[in-house]
C-alpha positions in Angstrom: 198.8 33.3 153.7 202.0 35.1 155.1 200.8 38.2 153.6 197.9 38.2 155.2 199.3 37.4 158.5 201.1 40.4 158.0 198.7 42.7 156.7 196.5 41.6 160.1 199.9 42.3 162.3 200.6 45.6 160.5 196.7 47.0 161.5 195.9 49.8 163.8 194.9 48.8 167.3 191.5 50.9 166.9 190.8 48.9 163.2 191.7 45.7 165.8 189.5 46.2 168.3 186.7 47.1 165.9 187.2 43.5 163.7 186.9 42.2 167.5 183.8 43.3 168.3 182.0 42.6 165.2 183.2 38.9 165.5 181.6 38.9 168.8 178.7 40.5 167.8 178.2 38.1 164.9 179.1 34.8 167.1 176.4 36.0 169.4 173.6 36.0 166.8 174.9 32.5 165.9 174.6 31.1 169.0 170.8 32.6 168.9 170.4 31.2 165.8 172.1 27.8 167.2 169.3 28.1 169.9 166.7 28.7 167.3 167.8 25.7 165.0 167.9 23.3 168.4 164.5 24.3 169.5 163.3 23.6 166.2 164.6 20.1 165.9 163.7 19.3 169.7 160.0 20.9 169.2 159.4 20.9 165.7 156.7 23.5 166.2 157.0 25.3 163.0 158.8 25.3 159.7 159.5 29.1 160.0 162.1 28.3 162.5 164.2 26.4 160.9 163.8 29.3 158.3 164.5 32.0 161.0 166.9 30.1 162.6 168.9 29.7 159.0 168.8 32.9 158.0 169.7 34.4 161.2 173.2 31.9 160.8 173.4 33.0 157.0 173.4 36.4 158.2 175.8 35.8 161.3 178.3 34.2 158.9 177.7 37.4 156.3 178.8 39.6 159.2 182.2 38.4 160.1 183.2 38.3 156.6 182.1 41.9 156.4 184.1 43.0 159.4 186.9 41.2 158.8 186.7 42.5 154.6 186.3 45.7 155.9 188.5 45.8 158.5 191.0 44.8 155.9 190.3 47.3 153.6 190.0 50.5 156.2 193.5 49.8 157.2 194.9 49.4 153.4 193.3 52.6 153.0 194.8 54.0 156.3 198.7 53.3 155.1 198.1 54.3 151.7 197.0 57.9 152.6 199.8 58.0 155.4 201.8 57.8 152.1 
């Protein structure tokens, strides 16, 4: 856990501000997949909501891990060629 704290300290502020924005960008399509989900369960209009509305969280949740992954790995790459 220390190294990773590290490794997140040690980034450049461009890598930074790009993990930043693709957390925000996926937190946004979970809240409209939050929305989705809570119309579903307050109307129960369809069953392709729920399905939407699961995937679009699924996919939300794929995306941070992706940014922060490669966010991770851009900046590993970044020292070791400074080396």
């Amino acid at each position: 856990m220390k190294q990773l704290l590290v490794e997140f300290k040690n980034m450049d502020a461009k890598i930074i501000s790009i993990i930043k924005a693709g957390i925000k960008f996926s937190f946004g399509i979970s809240i409209i997949a939050s929305l989705i989900l809570l119309t579903y369960e307050l109307l129960y209009t369809t069953p392709i909501t729920y399905y939407i509305g699961i995937s679009l969280f699924k996919t939300s949740l794929f995306f941070i891990s992706f940014f922060i992954i490669c966010g991770c790995s851009f900046s590993k790459i970044k020292l070791d060629l400074k080396n």
